[in-house]
N, C-alpha and C positions, 0 to 999 in steps of 0.2 A: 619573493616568498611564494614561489608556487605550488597550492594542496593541492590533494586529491578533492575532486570535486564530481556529482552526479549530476548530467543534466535531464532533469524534471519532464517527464511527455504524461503524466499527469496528475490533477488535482491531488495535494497530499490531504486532502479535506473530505473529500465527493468522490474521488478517484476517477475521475470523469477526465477524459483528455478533448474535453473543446476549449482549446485553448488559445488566445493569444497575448501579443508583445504588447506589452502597458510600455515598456519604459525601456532604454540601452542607460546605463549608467556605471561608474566606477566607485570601488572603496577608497575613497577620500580620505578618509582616517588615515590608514595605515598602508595596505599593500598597493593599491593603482590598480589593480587587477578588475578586470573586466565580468559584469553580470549582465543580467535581464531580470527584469520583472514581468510575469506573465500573469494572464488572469486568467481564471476558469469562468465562461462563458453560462456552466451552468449552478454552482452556488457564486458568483461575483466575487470570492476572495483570490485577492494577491498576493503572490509567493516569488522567492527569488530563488533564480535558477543561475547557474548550476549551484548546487547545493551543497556546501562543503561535510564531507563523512564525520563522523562522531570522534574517531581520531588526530583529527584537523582540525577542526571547528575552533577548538580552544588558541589554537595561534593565533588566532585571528581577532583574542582580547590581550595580546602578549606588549602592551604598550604601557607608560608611564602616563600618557593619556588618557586614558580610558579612566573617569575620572570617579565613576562610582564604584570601584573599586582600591579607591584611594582614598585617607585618610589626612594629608598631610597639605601645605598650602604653597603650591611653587609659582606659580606663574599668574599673572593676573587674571586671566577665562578660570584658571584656578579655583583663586580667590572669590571672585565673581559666583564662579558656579556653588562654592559651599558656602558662601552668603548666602544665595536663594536656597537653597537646599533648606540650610536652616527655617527658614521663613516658611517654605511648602511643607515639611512634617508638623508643624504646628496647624497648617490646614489643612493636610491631609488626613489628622488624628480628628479634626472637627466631622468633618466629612463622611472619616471611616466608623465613626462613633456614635453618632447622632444618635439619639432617641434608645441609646441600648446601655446595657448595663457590663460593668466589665465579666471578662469570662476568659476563655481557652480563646488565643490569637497565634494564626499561624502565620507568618511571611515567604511568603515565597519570592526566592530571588533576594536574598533581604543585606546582597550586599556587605557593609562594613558597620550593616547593624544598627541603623541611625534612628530607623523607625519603630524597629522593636524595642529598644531600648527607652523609648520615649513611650510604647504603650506601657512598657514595663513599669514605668517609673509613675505611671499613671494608676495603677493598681492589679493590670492583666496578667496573665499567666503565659508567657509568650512560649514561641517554638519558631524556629529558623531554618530554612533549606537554602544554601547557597553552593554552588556549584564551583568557585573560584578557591582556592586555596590561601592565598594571602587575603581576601577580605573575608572569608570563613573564620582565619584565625583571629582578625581583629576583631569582628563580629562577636566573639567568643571569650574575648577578655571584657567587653561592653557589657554583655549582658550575666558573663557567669554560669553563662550553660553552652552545652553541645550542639555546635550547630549540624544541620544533616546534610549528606550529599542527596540529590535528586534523585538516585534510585532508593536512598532510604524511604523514601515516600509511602511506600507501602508495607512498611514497619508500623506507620501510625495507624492509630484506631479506628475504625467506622465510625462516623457523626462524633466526632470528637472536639470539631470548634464550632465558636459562636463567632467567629468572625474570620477568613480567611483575606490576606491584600496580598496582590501581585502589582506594586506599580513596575509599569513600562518592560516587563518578562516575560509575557505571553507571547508578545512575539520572537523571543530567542527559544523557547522550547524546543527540541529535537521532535518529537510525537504530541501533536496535536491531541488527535485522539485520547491517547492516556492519561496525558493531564487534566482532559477534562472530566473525562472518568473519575480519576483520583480527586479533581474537585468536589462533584456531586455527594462522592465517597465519604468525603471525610466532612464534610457539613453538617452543619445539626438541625434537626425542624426549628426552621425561624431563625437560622444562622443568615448572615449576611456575608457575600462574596463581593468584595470589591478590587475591578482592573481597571487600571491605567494605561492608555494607549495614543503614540503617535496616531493623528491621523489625515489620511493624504489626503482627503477634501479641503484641508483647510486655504485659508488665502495663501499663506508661506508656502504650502506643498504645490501649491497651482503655480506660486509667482516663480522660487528657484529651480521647480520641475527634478531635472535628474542632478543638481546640485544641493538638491533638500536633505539636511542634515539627519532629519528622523528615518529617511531610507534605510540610512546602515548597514546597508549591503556588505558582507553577506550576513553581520551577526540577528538581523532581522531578518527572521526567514518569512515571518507573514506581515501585510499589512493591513487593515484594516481601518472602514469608517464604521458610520453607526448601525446602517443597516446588517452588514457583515459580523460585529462581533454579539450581535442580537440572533442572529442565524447559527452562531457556533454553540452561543453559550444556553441561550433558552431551550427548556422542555416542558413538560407539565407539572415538574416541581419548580422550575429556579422562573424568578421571570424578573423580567426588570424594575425597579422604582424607581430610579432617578438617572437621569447624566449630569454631570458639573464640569464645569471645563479650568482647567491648569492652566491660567492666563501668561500666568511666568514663563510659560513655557515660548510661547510664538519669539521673543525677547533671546533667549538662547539658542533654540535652533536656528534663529537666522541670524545668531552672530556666527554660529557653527558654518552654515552656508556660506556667508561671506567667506569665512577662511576658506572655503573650500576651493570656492570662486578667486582667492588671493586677491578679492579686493583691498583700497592701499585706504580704502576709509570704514574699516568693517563693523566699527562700532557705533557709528552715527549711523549708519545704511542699518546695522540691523535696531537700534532701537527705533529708527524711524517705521522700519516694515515691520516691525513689532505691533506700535502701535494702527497700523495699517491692519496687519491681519484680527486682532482685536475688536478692531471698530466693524470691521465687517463681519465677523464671527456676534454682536451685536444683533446685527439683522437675519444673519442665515442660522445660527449655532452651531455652525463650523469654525470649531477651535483649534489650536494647533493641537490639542493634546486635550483629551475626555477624559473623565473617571466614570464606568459605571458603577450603579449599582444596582447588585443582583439578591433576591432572598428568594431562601429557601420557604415553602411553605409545610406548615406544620404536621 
């Protein structure tokens, strides 16, 4: 399945082209097809080259696989994964919620709905952007409202929520730039913006390297650790309060990796380097996967 693809000479962030080769690796997933991971030398984020065009891009979630846009329970990683799933919107909603009161919650990325649904039922006033068409639609019988396509984004209002969540969708965004825009936008003084992010410092991303599940090459187009998504998102209104780390997370991506690797023991190898990347995300606070959080000031 081979797309059209642009290859990247520079920063889609800085626009800066001092760039090199972090990484040679392939889409494991689904196509085999071959990228790169470059870095820009002068803001430190990584980006996956060549970059598939806005026409394209969409084949490249066109799988039964692709599990968070799936609702239904077939296969054991299946099963597996929306156990946990269940278990992380419960900590997620602790997380995303703390210390605020309910209000206007927007999701971005929101998927097949799992989370809005859960603030909803919680007392929020929710709103959904998802990009896919069969998780939009499920999305949409969940919650009882319309959810929006990504360029509706700019239908919504100025400072219109108290709490925006992007888990793990900032790095599939097309334009950098205008989504962060559009975040700032639509925040309220003393709103809270909370992302969720693979991140390739972790022990998992250092031990499978270019068989690291959270890669996802090409549907992640940026990568990012802590210093990096504190240099995208921060200004002089949004600043950081906290990071927490998604422990569940090291546990699945390297059972992801194993498969990728067709290891023939993939589930004792990854709960073992689960608990592996955990123990040392302990002493360094490299997790396989962060949540910041970022507010708005008043």
């Amino acid at each position: 399945m081979e797309q059209k693809k642009i290859d990247l000479k520079n920063c889609p962030w800085c626009n800066q082209n001092d760039l090199e080769k972090e990484l040679n690796l392939k889409d494991y997933f689904l196509t085999f097809e071959d990228f790169q991971i470059l870095k820009c030398n002068s803001c430190g984020l990584l980006f996956t080259s060549p970059k598939p065009t806005q026409d394209c891009i969409g084949a490249y979630y066109q799988s039964e696989n692709y599990l968070s846009h799936q609702d239904a329970k077939k296969s054991f990683t299946a099963t597996l994964f929306n156990a946990v799933k269940k278990r992380n919107t419960k900590l997620k909603y602790k997380v995303a919620v703390k210390n605020k009161n309910t209000g206007h919650h927007l999701d971005i990325g929101c998927g097949i709905g799992d989370f809005l649904f859960y603030t909803q039922e919680k007392g929020w006033d929710v709103s959904g952007i998802e990009v896919a068409d069969s998780a939009r639609k499920i999305a949409e019988k969940k919650i009882g409202k319309q959810i929006l396509l990504p360029d509706q984004i700019l239908e919504l209002g100025d400072q219109s929520f108290d709490l925006i969540t992007m888990w793990h969708v900032l790095e599939h965004v097309a334009d950098l730039h205008s989504q962060i825009e559009n975040l700032y936008r639509l925040l309220k003084p003393n709103g809270r913006l909370v992302i969720a992010l693979p991140n390739f410092k972790s022990w998992d991303a250092q031990h499978y390297k270019s068989y690291w599940a959270a890669y996802d090459v090409p549907r992640h187009l940026y990568h990012f650790d802590r210093e990096t998504i504190v240099n995208v998102i921060s200004n002089n209104s949004i600043r950081l309060e906290k990071i927490v780390p998604m422990k569940w997370d090291a546990f699945y991506v390297s059972l992801l990796s194993e498969q990728h690797k067709k290891s023939k023991l993939a589930y004792p190898k990854a709960f073992i380097n689960g608990l592996r990347s955990n123990f040392n995300a302990k002493r360094t606070g490299e997790y396989s996967s962060l949540i910041y959080i970022f507010s708005k000031s008043s």
